[in-house]
N, C-alpha and C positions, 0 to 999 in steps of 0.2 A: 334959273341959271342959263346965261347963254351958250351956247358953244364954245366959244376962247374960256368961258370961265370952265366949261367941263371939262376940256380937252387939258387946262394946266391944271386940276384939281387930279386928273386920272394919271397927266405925269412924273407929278410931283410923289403920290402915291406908289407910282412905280419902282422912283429912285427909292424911296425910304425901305421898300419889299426887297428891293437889291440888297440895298446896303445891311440890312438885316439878316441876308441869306451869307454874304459873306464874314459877316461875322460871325454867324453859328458853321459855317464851314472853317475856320481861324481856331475858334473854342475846342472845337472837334478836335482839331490836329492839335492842340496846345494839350489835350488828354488822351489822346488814344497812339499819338505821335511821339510828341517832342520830350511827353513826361516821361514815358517807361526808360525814353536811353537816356534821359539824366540819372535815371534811378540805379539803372547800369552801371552807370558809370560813376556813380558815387556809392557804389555798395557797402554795407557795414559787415565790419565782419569785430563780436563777439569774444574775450579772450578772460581765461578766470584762472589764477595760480592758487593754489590750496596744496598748504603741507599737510596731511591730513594723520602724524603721530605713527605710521605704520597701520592705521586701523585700529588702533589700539581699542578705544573705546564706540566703534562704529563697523558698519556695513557697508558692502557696496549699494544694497537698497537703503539706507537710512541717509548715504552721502546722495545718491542717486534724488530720493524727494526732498533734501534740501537742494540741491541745484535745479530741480527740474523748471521754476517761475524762471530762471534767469535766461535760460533757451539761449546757450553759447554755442560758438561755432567750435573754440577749440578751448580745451582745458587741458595745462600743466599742471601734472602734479608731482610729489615731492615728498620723501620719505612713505612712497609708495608702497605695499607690500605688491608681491613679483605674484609668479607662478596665473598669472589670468585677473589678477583682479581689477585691473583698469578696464578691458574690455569686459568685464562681468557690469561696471560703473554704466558700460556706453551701451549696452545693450538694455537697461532702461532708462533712457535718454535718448535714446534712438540716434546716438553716436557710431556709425558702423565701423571707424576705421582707428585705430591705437598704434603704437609703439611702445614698450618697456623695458627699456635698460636692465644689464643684467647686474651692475656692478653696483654692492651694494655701499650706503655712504659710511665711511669707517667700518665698514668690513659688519656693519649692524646686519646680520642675519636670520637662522634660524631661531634664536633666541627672544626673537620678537614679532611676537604673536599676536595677529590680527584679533577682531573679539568672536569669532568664529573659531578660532584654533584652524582654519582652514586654509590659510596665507600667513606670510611672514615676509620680512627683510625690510629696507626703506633704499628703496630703488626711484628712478624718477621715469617719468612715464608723460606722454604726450596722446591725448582722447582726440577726434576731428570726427565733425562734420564731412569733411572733404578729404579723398584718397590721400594717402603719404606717400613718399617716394625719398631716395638717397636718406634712408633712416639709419642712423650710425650713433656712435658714445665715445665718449672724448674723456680723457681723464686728464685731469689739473693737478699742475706741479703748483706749488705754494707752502708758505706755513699755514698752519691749523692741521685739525683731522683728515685722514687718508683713510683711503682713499675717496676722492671729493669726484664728480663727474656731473658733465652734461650731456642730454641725449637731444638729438639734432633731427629735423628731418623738413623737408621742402612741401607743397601743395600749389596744385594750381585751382584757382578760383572757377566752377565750371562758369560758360559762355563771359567769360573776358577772358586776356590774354594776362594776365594778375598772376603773375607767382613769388609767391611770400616763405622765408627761412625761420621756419620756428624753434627756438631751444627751450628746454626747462632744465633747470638746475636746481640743485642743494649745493652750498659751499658754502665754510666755515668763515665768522667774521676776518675783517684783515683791520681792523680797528690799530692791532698794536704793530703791525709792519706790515701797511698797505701797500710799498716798494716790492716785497714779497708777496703776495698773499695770491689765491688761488682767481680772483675777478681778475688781477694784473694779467696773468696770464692768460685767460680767458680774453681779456681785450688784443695780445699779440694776435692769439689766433684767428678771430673774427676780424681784426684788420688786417689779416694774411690771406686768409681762406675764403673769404666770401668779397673777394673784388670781382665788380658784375652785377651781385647783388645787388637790387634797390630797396627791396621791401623785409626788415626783419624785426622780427618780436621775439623778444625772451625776458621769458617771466619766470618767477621761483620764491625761492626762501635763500635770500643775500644775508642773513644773519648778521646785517648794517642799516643806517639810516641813511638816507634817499643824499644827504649832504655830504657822506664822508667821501675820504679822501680813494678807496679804495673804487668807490664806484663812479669818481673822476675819471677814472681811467677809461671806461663806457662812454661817458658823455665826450670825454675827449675826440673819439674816434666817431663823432656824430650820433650817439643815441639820446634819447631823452627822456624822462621819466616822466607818468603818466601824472603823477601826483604834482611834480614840479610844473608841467607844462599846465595845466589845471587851477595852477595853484593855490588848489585842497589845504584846508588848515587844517594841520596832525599832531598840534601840539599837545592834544587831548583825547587823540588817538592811541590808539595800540591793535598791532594786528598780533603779535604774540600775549599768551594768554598766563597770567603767572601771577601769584600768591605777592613776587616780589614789585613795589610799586616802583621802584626804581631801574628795573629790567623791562618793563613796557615801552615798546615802542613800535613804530612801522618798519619791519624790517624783510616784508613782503611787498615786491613791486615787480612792473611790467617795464620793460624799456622797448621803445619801439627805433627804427628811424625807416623814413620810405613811406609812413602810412602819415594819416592825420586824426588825432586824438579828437575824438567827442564828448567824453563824460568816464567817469571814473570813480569808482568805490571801494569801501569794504564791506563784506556780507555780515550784517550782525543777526547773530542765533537766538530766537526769545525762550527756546528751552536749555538744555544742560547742551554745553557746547561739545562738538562730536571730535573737537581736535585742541591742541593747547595752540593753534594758530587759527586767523579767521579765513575764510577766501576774499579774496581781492579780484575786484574785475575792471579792464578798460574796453569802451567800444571804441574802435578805431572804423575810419574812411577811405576807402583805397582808391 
C-alpha cells in the first residue's frame, strides 16, 4: 500500500470511529436522559372501586391478598365498614395514607357486622399511595336512600407538579327520576366546586349502567367513563353479584376527566367471591 492509499484508509477509518462515538453518546442520552423525563411525565397512576358488602363475608387481610397483584395507587371503597378498617386494608398493601367518611349510607350502621364482629357500618373510604389533603364528605340531596354521601380529598403526585381530586361514592340508582336523583346533584356540585381543577377521578358503586340518563349528567359536565372511553364490551358482564339474572349488570365505574385512560377492568375472583360486587380498576396517564 502506498502512502495516499494509507493515509485515506487511516482516514476514512477515523471518520467511521467518530461517527460511531457519537452515536453511542446520542443512545446514551436517549436512555439515561431523555427517557426517564418522558417517564415523568407520562406517569400512571392505578385506581380500583370495590363495594366490598360492609365486610360482610371478608377481611381486611383476605381483601388485602386479593388486591395485593394489582399494586394500585389509590382505592375507593364503598359500603366500607368505619372504625380503622380501611387503613388496617393499607397497612398490608403498604398503602400508608386513608380517609373514611363517617356518614353511614342509609343510616346502615352498627347492625352490620364485618366477618370479624370487629367493624361495622357501610361508610365510604379513600386508601393512597400518596399523602391526602382538603379530606372532607359531602352529602347528596336526591331521591333513593338517605343518607347517600361522597368522601372527597386532593393529592399531589410526588416530583411533578400533578394534583389530582379524588371522590368515592355509594349512591342509590336514579333510573326512575334521574332529574332528581342523588348523581344530578353530585354533578351541580363538582361543576361548582372544583373550577381550577384539571385532574379528577371518582369512582364507586353508581347503582346505574355507564348509559343511563342519570350519569349523563357527569359526562355532561366533561367526565368520561372508563369503560365507554375503552369501549370494553359489558354486555356479558356484570360487576354486581346476584342469584337474579336479570339484576346483573355493570353498575361500578371510574369517571375520570383531566387524566388519560390506558386500560380498564373488572377483577374476577376464582374462589367464593368476598363481596356481592366485584372490583373494577382503570389505569390512567397524567
Amino acid at each position: 500500500m502506498d502512502l495516499r492509499s494509507s493515509f485515506i484508509s487511516r482516514f476514512l477509518f477515523a471518520i467511521k470511529k467518530y461517527i460511531c462515538l457519537k452515536e453511542l453518546k446520542y443512545l446514551l442520552y436517549v436512555l439515561f436522559i431523555y427517557t426517564p423525563l418522558n417517564n415523568l411525565q407520562g406517569q400512571e397512576l392505578k385506581v380500583i372501586a370495590y363495594n366490598v358488602e360492609f365486610g360482610k363475608n371478608t377481611t381486611p387481610k383476605t381483601v388485602s391478598a386479593l388486591l395485593q397483584s394489582e399494586k394500585a395507587d389509590i382505592i375507593c371503597f364503598n359500603e366500607v365498614p368505619g372504625q380503622g378498617w380501611t387503613k388496617k386494608v393499607g397497612k398490608y398493601l403498604g398503602l400508608a395514607y386513608s380517609y373514611e367518611g363517617t356518614i353511614a349510607s342509609a343510616n346502615h350502621e352498627t347492625e352490620f357486622k364485618d366477618k370479624t364482629k370487629n367493624y361495622y357500618g357501610k361508610y365510604k373510604s379513600i386508601l393512597s399511595r400518596y399523602r391526602l389533603k382538603d379530606k372532607h364528605e359531602i352529602i347528596l340531596d336526591g331521591d333513593g336512600w338517605s343518607p347517600s354521601s361522597v368522601v372527597a380529598a386532593s393529592l399531589k403526585i410526588p416530583k411533578t407538579d400533578k394534583s389530582i381530586q379524588i371522590y368515592s361514592l355509594h349512591v342509590p340508582s336514579g333510573k326512575s327520576h334521574p332529574e332528581t336523583s342523588k348523581v344530578e346533584h353530585l354533578s351541580r356540585i363538582i361543576g361548582n366546586g372544583t373550577k381550577g381543577i384539571e385532574k379528577i377521578i371518582l369512582a364507586g358503586d353508581f347503582n346505574d349502567v355507564q348509559d343511563s340518563k342519570s350519569l349523563q349528567y357527569l359526562y355532561d359536565i366533561g367526565f368520561s367513563n372508563s369503560w365507554q372511553s375503552l369501549d370494553l364490551p359489558l354486555n356479558d358482564k356484570t360487576t354486581y353479584i346476584t342469584k337474579k339474572i336479570e339484576e346483573r349488570s355493570v353498575i361500578d365505574h371510574i369517571l375520570f376527566k383531566g387524566v388519560t385512560i390506558k386500560s380498564a377492568a373488572i377483577i374476577e375472583e376464582e374462589i367464593e367471591p368476598q363481596s356481592d360486587h366485584k372490583p373494577v380498576w382503570s389505569l390512567f396517564v397524567l
